[in-house]
Phi, psi and omega in degrees: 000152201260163175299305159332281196315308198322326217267321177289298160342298200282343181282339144305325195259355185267272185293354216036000174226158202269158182257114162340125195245157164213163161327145097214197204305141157268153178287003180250325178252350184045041167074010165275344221038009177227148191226152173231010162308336163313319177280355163070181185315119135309344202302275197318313180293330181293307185296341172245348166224096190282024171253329165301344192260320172271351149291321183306315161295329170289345180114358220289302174274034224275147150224154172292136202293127193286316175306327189259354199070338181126000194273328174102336190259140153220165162316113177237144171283151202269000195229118177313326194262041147257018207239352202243318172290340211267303184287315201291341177262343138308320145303009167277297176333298206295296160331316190289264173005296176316316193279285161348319180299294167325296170317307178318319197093345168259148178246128179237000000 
């Protein structure tokens, strides 16, 4: 299950009703559904390898894009003041991660 979804789930259980979603463009792909975001900055390879470069503009590496799946769309909430709770339980989460890291003994 995606954090999102994690997020509706717990706001059903909290609240009894799930907080309302609608379509919209993802912000990672601008709604193509492919991504080259994986390869991180390009600038320097292109630059030192224009046959890198021009696969790179042709699509060569083109892959689906991991926030939307490939679809160009995602789930967004449809109501602004869950979008504030929507951050606070994220940054409960990342915390929560952080103290679980930390006991573990692992470090990045």
């Amino acid at each position: 299950m995606n954090t999102f979804e994690a997020f509706l789930d717990y706001q059903e259980s909290e609240t009894g009703k799930r907080p309302a979603t609608k379509w919209a463009i993802c912000s990672s792909c601008r709604g193509d559904g492919t991504s080259t975001r994986y390869l991180g900055d390009v600038t320097q390879m292109i630059a030192e390898d224009p046959d890198f470069g021009e696969d790179y503009w042709r699509g060569v590496y083109d892959r689906a894009c991991d926030d939307c799946d490939g679809t160009g769309k995602v789930r967004v909430l449809a109501d602004e003041s869950v979008a504030a709770e929507w951050d606070e339980w994220l940054a409960e989460e990342a915390a929560d991660r952080a103290v679980r890291r930390a006991e573990s003994g692992y470090a990045w």
